[in-house]
LOLO-216816 format. One record per residue: residue in three letters; x, y, z of N, C-alpha, C, O in turn. Coordinates in pm, whole numbers, padded with zeros to 5 digits, always signed. Layout:
ALAXYZXYZXYZXYZ
...
END
This chain:
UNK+02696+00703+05043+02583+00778+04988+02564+00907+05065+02576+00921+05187
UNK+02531+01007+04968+02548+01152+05045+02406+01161+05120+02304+01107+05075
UNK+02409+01224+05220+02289+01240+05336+02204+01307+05314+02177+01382+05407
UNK+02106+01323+05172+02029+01391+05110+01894+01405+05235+01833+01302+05260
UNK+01869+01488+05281+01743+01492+05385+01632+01509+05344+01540+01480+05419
UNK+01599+01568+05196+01469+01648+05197+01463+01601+05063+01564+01560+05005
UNK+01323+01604+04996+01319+01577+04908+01159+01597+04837+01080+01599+04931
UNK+01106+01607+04740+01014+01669+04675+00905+01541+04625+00921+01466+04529
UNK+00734+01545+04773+00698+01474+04713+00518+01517+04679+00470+01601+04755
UNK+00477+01491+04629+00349+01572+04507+00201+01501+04583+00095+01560+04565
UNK+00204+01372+04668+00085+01316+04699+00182+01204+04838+00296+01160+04829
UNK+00076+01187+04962+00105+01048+05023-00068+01019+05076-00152+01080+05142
UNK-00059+00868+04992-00191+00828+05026-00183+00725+05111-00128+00618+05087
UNK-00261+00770+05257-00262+00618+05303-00371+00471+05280-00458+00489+05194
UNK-00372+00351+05340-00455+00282+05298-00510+00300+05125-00616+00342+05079
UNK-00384+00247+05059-00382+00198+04924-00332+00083+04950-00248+00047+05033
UNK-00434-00012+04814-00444-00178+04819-00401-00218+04656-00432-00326+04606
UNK-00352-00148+04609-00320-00138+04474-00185-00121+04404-00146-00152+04292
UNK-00127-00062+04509+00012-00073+04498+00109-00155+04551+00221-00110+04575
UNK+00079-00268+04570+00196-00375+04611+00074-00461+04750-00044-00453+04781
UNK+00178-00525+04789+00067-00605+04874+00035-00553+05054+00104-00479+05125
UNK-00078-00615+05081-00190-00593+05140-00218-00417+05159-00229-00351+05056
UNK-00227-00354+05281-00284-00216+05301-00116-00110+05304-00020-00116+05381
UNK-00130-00062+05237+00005+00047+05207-00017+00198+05227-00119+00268+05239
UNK+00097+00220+05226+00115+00369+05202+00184+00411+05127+00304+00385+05129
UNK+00115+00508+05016+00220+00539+04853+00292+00660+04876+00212+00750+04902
UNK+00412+00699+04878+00436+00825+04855+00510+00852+04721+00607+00799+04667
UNK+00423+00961+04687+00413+00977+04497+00541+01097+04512+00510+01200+04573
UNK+00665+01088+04464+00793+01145+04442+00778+01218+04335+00703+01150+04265
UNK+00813+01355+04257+00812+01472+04227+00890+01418+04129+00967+01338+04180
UNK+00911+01429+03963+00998+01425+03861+00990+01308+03828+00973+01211+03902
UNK+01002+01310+03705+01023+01224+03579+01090+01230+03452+01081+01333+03384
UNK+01158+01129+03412+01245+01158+03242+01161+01107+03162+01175+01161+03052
UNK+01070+01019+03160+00964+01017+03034+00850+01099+03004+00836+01185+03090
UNK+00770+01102+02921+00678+01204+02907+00658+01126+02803+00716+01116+02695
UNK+00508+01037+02880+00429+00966+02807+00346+00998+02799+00294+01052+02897
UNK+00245+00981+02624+00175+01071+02598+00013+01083+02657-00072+01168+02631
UNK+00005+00957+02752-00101+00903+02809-00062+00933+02962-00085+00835+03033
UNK-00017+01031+03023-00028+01001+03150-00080+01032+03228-00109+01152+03229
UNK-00120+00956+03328-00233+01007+03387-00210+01091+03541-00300+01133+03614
UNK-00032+01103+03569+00029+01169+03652+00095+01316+03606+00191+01370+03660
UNK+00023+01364+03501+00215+01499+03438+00185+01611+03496+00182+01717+03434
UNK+00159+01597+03628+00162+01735+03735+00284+01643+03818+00323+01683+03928
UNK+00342+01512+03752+00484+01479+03827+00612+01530+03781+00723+01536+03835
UNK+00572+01561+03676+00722+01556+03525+00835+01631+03604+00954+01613+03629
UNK+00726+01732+03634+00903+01825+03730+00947+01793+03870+00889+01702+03927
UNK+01021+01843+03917+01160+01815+03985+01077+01948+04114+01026+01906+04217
UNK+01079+02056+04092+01021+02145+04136+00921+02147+04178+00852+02088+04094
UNK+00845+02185+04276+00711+02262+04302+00635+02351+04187+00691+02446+04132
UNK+00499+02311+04158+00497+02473+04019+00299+02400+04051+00248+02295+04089
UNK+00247+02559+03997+00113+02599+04042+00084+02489+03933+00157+02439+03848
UNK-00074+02465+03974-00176+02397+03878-00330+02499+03920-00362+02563+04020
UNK-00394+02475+03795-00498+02532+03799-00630+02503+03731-00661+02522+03613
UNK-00706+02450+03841-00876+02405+03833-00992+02471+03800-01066+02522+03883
UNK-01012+02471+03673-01153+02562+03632-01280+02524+03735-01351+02594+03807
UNK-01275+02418+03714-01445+02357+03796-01415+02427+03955-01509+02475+04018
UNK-01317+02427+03993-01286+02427+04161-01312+02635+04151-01367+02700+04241
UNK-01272+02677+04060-01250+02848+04049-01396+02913+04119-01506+02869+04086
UNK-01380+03008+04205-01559+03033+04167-01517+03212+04136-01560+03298+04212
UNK-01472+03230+04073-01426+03395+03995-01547+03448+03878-01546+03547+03805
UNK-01644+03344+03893-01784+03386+03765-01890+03405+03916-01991+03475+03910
UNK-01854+03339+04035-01961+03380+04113-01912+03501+04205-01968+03539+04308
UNK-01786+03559+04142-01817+03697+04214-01632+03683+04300-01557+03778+04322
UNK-01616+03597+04318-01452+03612+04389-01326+03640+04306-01295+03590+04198
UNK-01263+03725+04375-01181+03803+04283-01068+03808+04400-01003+03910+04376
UNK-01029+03762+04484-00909+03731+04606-00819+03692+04558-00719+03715+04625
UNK-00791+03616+04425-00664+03621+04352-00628+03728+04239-00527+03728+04169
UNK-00736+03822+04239-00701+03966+04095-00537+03998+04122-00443+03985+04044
UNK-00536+04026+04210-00340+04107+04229-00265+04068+04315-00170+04115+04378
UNK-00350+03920+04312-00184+03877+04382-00076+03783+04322-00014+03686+04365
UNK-00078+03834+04236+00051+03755+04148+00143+03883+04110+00123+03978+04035
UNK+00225+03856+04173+00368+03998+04151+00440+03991+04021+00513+04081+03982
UNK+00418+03883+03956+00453+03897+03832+00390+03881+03677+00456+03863+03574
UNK+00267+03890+03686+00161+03945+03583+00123+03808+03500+00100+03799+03379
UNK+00122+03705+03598+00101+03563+03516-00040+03537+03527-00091+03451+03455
UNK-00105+03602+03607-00242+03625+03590-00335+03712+03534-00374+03805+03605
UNK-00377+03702+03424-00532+03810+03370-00657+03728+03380-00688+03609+03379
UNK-00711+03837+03389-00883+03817+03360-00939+03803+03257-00888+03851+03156
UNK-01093+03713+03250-01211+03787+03142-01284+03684+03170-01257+03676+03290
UNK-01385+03563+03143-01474+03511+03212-01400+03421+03337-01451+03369+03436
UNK-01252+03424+03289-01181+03290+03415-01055+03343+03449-01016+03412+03355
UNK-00991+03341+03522-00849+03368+03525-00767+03292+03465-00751+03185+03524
UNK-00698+03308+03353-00590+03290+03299-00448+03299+03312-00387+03404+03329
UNK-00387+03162+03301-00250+03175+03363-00138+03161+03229-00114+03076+03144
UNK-00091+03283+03259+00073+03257+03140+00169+03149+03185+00250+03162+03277
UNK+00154+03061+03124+00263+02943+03158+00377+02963+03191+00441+02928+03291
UNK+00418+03057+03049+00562+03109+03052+00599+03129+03141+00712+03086+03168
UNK+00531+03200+03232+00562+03309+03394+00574+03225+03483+00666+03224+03564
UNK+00430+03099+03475+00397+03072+03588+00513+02905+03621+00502+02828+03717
UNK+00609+02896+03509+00618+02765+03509+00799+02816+03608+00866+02736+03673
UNK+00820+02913+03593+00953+02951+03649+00885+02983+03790+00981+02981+03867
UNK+00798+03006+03848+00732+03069+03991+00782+02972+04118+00786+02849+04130
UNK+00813+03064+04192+00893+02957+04349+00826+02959+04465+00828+02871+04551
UNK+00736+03114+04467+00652+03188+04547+00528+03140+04593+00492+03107+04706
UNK+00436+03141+04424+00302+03094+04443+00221+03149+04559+00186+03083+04658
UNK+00190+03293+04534+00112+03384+04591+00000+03381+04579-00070+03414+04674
UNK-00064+03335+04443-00167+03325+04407-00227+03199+04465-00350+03195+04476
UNK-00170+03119+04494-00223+02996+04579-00246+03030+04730-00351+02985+04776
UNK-00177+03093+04802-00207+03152+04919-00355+03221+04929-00427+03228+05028
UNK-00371+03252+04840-00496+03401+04814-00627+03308+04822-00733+03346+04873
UNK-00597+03139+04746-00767+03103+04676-00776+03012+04810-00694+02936+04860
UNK-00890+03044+04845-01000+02960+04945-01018+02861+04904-01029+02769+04985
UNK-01030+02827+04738-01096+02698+04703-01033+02554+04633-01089+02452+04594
UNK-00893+02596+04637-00828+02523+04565-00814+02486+04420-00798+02375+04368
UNK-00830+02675+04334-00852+02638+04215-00733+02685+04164-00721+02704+04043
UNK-00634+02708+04251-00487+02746+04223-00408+02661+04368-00407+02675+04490
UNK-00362+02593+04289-00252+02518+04413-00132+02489+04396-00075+02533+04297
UNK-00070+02414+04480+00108+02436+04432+00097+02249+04407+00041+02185+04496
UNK+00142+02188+04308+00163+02061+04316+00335+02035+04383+00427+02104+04340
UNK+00352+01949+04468+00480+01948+04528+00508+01982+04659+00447+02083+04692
UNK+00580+01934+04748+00603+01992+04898+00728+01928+04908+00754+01833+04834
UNK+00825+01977+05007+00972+01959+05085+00929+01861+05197+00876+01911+05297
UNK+00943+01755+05193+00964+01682+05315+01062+01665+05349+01154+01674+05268
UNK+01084+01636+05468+01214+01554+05536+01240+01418+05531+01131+01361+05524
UNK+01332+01337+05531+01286+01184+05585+01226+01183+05720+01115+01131+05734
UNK+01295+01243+05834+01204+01254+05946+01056+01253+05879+00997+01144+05880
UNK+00988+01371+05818+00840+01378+05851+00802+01238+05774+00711+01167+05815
UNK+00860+01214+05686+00759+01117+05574+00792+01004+05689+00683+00964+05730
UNK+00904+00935+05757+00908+00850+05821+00780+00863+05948+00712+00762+05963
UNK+00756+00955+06014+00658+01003+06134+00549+00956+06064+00483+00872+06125
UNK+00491+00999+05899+00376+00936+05897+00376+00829+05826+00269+00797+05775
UNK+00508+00736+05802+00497+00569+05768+00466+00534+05929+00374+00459+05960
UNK+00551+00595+06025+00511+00525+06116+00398+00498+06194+00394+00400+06268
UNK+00273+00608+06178+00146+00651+06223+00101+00538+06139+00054+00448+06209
UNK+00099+00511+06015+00029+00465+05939+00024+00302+05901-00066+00245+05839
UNK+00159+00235+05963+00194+00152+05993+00101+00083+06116+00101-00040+06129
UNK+00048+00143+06178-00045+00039+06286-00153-00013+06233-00200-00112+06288
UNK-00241+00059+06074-00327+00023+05996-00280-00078+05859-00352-00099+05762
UNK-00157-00127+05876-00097-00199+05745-00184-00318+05804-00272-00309+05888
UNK-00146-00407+05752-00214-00540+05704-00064-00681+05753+00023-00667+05667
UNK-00052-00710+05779+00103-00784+05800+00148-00803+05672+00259-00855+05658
UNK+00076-00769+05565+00183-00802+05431+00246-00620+05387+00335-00575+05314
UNK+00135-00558+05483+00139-00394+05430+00266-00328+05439+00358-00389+05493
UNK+00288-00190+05384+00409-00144+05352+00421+00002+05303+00321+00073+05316
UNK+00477+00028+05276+00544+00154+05214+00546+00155+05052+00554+00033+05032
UNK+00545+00195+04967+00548+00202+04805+00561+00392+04738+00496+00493+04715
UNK+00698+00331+04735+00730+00450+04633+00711+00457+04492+00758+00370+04418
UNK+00639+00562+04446+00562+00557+04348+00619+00730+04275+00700+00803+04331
UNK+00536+00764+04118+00569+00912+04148+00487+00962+04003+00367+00952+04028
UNK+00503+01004+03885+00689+01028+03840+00810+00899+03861+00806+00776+03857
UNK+00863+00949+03873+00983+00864+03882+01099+00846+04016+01215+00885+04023
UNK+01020+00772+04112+01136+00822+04254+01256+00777+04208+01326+00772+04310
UNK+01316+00746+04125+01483+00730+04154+01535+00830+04065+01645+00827+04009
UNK+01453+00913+04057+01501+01063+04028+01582+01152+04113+01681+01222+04099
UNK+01478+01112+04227+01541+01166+04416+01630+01075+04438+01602+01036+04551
UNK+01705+01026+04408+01789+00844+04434+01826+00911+04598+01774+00891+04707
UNK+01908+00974+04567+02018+00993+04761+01894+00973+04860+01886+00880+04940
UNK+01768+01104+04838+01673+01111+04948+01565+00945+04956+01496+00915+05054
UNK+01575+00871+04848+01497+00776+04859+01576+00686+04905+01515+00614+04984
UNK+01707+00650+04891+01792+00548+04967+01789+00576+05114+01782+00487+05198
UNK+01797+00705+05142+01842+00775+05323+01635+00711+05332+01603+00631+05420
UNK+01551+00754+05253+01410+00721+05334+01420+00568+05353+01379+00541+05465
UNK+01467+00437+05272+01479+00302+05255+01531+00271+05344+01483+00201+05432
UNK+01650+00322+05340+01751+00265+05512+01648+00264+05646+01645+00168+05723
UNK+01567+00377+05660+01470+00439+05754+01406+00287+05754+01420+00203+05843
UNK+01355+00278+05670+01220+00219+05650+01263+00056+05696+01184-00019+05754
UNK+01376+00025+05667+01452-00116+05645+01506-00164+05829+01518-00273+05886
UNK+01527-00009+05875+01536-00019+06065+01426-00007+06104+01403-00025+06224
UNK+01331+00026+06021+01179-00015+06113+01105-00142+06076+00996-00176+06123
UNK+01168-00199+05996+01137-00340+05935+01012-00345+05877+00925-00430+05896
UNK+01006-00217+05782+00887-00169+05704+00890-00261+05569+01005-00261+05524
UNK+00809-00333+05497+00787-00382+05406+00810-00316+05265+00689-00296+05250
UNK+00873-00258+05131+00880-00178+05091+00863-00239+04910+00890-00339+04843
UNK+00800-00105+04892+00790-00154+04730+00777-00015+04665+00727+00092+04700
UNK+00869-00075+04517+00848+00050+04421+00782+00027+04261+00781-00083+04205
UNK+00724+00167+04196+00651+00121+04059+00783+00257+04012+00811+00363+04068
UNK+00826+00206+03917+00921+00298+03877+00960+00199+03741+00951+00077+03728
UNK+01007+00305+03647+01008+00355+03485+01189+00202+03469+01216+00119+03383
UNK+01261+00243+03607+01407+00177+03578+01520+00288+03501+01639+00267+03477
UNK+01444+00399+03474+01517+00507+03383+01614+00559+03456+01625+00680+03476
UNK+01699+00463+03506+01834+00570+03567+01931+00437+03550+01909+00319+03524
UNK+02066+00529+03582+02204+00480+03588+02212+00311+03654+02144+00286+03753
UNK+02300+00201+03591+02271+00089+03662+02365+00081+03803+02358-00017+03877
UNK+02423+00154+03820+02468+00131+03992+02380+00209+04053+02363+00178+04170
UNK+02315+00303+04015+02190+00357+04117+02064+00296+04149+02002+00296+04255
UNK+02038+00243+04040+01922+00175+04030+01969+00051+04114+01915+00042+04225
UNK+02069-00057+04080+02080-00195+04195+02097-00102+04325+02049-00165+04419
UNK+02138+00007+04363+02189+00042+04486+02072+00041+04541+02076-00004+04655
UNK+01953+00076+04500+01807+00103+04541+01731+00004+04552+01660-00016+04651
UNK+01737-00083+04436+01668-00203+04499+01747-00297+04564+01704-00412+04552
UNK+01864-00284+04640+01860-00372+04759+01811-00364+04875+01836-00444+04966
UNK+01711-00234+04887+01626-00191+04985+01498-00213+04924+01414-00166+05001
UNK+01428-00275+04798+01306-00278+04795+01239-00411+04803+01296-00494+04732
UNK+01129-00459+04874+01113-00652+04847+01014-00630+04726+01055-00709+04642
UNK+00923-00575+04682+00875-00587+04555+00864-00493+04465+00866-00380+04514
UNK+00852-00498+04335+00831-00421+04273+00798-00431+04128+00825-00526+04055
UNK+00734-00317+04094+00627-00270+03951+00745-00197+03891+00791-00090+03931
UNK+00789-00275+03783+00894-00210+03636+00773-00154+03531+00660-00198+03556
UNK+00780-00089+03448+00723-00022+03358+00807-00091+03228+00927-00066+03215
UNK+00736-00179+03134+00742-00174+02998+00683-00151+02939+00594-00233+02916
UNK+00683+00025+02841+00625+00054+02765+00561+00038+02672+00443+00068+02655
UNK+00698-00056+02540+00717-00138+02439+00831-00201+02451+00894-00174+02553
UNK+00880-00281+02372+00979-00332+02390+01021-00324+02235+01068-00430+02193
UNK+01014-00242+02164+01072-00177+02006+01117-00074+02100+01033-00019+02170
UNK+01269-00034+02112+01322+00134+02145+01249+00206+02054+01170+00298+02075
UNK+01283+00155+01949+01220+00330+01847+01060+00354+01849+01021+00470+01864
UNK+00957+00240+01833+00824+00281+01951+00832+00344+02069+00765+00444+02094
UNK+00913+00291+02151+00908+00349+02302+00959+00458+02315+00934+00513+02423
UNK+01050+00535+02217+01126+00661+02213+00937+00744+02178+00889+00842+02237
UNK+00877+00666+02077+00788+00781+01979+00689+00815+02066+00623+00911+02026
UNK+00652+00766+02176+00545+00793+02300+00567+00832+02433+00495+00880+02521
UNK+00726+00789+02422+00750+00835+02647+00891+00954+02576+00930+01039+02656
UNK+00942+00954+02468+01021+01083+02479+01203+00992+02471+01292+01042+02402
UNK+01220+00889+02536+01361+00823+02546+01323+00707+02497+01203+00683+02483
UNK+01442+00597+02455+01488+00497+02438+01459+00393+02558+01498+00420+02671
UNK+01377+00251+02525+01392+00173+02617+01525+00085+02711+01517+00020+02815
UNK+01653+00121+02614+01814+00072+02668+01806+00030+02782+01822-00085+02823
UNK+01779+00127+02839+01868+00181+03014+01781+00073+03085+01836-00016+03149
UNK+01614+00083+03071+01528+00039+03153+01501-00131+03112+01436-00208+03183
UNK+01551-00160+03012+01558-00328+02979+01650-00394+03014+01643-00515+03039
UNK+01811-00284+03023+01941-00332+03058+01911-00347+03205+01971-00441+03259
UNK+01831-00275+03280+01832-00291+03452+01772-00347+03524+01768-00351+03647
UNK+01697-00417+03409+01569-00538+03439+01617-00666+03439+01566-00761+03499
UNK+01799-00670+03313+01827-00751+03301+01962-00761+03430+02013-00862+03479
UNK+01975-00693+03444+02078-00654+03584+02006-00684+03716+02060-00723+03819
UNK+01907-00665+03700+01843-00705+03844+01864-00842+03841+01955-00881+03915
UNK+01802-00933+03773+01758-01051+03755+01919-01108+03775+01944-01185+03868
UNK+02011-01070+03692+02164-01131+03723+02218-01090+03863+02337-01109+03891
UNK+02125-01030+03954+02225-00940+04018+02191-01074+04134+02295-01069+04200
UNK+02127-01162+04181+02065-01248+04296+01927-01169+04377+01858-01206+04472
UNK+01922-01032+04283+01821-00988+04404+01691-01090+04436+01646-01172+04356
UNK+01637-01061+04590+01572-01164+04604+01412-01112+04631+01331-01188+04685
UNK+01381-01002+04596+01231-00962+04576+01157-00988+04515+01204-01074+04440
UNK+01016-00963+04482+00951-00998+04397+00901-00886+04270+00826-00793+04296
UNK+00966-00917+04101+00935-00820+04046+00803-00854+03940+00786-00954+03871
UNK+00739-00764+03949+00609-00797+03802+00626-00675+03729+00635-00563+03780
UNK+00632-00709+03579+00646-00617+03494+00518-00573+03469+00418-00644+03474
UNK+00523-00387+03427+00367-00378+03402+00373-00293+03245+00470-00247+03184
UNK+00276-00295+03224+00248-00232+03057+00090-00203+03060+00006-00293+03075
UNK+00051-00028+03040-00021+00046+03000-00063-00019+02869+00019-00027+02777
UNK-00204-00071+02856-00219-00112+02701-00243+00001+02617-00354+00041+02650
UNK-00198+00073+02526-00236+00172+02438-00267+00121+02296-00192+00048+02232
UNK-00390+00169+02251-00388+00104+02086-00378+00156+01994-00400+00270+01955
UNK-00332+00049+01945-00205+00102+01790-00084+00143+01805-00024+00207+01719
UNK-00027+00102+01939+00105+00167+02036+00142+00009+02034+00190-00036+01930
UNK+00119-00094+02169+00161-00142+02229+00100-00289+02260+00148-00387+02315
UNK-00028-00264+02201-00127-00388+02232-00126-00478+02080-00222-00555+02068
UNK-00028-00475+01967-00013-00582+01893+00048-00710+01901+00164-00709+01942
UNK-00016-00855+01862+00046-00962+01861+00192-00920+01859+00246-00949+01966
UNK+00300-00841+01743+00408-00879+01749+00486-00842+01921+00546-00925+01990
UNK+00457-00666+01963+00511-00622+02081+00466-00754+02205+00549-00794+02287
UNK+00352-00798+02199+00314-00922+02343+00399-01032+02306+00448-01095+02400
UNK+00428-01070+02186+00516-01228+02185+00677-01147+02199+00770-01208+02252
UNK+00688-01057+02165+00843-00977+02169+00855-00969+02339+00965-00993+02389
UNK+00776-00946+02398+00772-00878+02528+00776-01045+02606+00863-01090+02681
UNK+00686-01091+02570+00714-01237+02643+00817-01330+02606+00825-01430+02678
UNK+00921-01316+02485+01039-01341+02466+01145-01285+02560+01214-01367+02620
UNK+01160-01199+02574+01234-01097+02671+01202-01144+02812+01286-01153+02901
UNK+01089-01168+02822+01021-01222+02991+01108-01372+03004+01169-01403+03106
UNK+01104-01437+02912+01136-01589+02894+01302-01561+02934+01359-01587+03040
UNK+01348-01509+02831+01500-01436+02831+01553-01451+03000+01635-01527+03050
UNK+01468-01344+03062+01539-01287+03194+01449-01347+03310+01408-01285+03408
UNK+01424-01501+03276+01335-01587+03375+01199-01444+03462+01226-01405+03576
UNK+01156-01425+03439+01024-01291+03475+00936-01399+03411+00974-01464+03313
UNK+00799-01420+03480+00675-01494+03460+00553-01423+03503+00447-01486+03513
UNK+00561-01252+03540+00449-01198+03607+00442-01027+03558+00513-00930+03585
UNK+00307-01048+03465+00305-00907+03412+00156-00879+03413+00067-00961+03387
UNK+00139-00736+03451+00009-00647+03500+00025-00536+03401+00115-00453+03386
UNK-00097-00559+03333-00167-00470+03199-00285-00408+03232-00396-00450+03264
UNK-00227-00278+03214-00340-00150+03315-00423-00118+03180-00352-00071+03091
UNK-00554-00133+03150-00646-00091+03071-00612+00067+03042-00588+00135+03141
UNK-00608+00123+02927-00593+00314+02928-00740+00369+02944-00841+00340+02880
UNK-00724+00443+03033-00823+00567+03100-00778+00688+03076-00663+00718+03044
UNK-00899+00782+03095-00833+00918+03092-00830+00993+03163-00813+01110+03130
UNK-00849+00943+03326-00895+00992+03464-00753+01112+03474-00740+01192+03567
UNK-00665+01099+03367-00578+01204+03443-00569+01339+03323-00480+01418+03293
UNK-00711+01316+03275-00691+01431+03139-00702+01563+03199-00627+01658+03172
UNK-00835+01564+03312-00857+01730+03405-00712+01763+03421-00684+01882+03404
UNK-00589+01661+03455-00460+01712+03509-00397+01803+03417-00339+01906+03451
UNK-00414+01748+03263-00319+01819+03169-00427+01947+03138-00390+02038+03064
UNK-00512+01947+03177-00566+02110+03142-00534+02228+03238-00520+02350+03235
UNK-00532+02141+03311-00473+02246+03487-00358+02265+03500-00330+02339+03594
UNK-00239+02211+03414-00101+02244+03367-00082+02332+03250+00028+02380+03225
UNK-00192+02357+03174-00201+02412+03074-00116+02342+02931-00060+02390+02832
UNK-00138+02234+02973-00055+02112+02840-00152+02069+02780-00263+02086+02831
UNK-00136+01996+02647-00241+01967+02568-00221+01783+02564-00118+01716+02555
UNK-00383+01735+02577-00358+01615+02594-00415+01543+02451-00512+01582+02386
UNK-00331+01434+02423-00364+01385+02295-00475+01261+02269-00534+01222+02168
UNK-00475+01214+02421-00538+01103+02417-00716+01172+02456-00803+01092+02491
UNK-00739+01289+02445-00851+01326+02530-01016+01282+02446-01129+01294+02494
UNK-00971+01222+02288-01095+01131+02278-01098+00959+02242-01190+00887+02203
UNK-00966+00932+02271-00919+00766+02308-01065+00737+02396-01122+00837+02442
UNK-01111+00635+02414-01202+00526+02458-01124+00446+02546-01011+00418+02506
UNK-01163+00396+02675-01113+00293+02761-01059+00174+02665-01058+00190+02543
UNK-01026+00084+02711-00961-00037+02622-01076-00096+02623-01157-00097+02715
UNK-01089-00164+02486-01212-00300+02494-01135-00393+02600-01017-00422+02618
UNK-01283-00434+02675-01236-00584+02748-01165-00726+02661-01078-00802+02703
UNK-01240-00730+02522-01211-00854+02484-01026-00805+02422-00938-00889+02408
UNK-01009-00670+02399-00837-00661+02391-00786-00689+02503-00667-00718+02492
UNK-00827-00693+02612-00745-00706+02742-00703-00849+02756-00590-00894+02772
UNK-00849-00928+02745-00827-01065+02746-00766-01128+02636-00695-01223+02669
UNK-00771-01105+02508-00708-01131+02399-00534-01115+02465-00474-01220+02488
UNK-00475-01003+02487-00335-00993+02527-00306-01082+02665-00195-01131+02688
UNK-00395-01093+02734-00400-01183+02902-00354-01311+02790-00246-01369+02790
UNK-00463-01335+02702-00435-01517+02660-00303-01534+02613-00229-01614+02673
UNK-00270-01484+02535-00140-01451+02440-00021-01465+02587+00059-01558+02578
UNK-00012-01370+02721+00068-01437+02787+00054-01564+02870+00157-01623+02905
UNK-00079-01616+02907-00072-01733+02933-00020-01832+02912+00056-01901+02981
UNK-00092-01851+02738-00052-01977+02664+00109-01980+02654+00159-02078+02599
UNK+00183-01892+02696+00371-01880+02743+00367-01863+02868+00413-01759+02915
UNK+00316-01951+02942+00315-01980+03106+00297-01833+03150+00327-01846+03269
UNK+00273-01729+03138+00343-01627+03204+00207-01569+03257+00119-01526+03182
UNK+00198-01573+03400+00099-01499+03479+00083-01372+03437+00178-01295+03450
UNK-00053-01322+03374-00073-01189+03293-00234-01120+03447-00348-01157+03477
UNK-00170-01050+03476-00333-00967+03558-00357-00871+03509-00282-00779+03479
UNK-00512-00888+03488-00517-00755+03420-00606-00596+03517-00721-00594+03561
UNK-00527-00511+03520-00629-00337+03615-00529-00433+03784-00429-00503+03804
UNK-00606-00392+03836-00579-00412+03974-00586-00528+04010-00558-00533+04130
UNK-00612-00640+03965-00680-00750+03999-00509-00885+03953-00478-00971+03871
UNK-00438-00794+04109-00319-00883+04067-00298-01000+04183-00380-01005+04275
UNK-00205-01076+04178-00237-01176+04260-00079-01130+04366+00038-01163+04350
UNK-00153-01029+04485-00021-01052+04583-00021-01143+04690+00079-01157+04760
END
C-alpha cells in the first residue's frame, strides 16, 4: 500500500457516544460518491477544500464590509448580503475571502492533515475514551481516502486503538476488505435494497455496496457489523423494502440494524453551499412509523434500534 500521508478531513469531534461504542473520537473524511437527497452532511461530497457561506453568522447589514475586495476573482457581489457565484467559488483553492471574515460567515469546509497530526490528537484524546472507546471514521465517505485511511488504521492498530467505521461500502471489493481488516466495528449504510430506488435518491446503484456486505460476511472477518437505514417516506420505509431488506439480512447471517428517524438539521448546510434542498418541508418521521418498521424487524429475530439508542 502506497504511503499516502495527508489527507482531507472536514470535522474531528471528540467525546462522541454515538458513533460506535463507549466515548470516541469521529474524524469526518472529505468526499463522497453518493448524493443523497436527504443529507444532512453535503459540505462532504467533495474531495477538495471549497468555501461555505452563513447568512445568520454574516453581519454585512450591520455595517462590515472586510470581505468587499477580497476575492481576486469577482465571486463576490453585494446588495443587502454578499453573494457568492458558485461557478467561481466552487473551483477556488485560495479562499481569501475567508481569511478577511471575523465571524465565520465565510469559511473553508476541509483541512490537510497528516497521519502524524490526526494520530497526536487520537492520542490526546484517548486518555478520555471509556475502555470500550475508540476512533470512528466517519465522513462523506472515508474509503474515498482508502491509502491515507489504511496508513491512519495501521497507526491506530500499534496503539491498540479500538476502531470503527460508518461508511456507504461504495468502493472496489479488494479495497474495501483491505480496510476492514483494520476496523472492529462498523455502520454499513442501506439505503434501499431495490438498485433502481437506490440509484433514484443517492445518484448510483446499490451492486457494489450489497456485494461487499456480502464479501465481508464470507470473508471470516471478525468485527462487529450493524446495518443502518435513514427512514425516508415514500422512499424506503414500505412493508415490501423492510421484509426485502430483512431477507437479505437472513441471506448474509446480519441480525443488527439502526434506523435513523429523517431530520433536517443539515438543511442550513445546503443553503451555505448554495444547493437546493428538496427535503426542506419533509416533517421528522412519525414515531409510530419508526416502531411500526422496529416491529416488522423483530418479529424476524433481527435486533432493529431505533436514532441513537443502539445497544453497544
Amino acid at each position: 500500500m502506497e504511503k499516502i500521508d495527508k489527507g482531507i478531513v472536514f470535522d474531528i469531534q471528540s467525546f462522541s457516544v454515538h458513533d460506535g461504542p463507549g466515548c470516541r473520537t469521529t474524524v469526518f473524511m472529505n468526499g463522497c460518491p453518493l448524493r443523497c437527497e436527504w443529507c444532512a452532511n453535503p459540505e462532504s461530497w467533495t474531495l477538495k477544500p471549497h468555501i461555505m457561506f452563513s447568512e445568520t453568522s454574516c453581519k454585512y447589514q450591520k455595517g462590515c464590509t472586510i470581505c468587499k475586495d477580497a476575492c481576486p476573482y469577482k465571486g463576490l457581489t453585494f446588495n443587502n448580503m454578499p453573494t457568492l457565484n458558485w461557478d467561481i467559488c466552487k473551483n477556488c483553492d485560495t479562499f481569501e475571502c475567508s481569511l478577511k471574515c471575523y465571524y465565520d460567515a465565510l469559511k473553508v469546509c476541509g483541512k490537510e492533515y497528516s497521519v502524524d497530526q490526526i494520530m497526536k490528537i487520537l492520542t490526546r484524546d484517548s486518555n478520555s475514551w471509556s475502555v470500550e472507546g475508540g476512533v470512528t471514521f466517519s465522513g462523506g465517505e472515508p474509503l474515498l481516502q482508502s491509502e491515507f485511511l489504511i496508513n491512519l488504521l495501521k497507526e491506530c492498530k500499534q496503539n491498540y486503538f479500538h476502531t470503527a467505521i460508518e461508511t456507504t461500502a461504495y468502493k472496489d471489493n479488494k479495497t474495501f476488505l483491505e480496510v476492514m481488516k483494520y476496523i472492529d466495528f462498523a455502520f454499513i449504510d442501506v439505503k434501499h435494497i431495490n438498485r433502481d430506488m437506490h440509484k433514484q435518491k443517492t445518484g448510483v446503484y446499490n451492486d457494489i455496496i450489497l456485494n461487499n456486505i456480502r464479501a465481508l460476511k464470507q470473508s471470516g472477518w471478525k468485527g462487529r457489523l450493524i446495518l443502518r437505514m435513514p427512514v425516508i417516506r415514500d422512499f424506503n420505509d414500505t412493508y415490501e423494502n423492510i421484509t426485502d431488506t430483512t431477507q437479505f439480512m437472513k441471506e448474509n447471517d446480519l441480525f443488527e440494524i439502526n434506523i435513523l428517524p429523517f431530520h433536517r438539521l443539515g438543511e442550513s448546510k445546503w443553503k451555505q453551499l448554495g444547493k437546493e434542498y428538496k427535503y426542506k418541508d419533509e416533517e421528522g418521521t412519525d414515531p409510530k412509523k419508526l416502531e411500526e418498521i422496529q416491529d416488522l424487524f423483530l418479529e424476524n429475530q433481527i435486533a432493529c434500534y431505533v436514532g441513537h439508542d443502539t445497544a453497544f
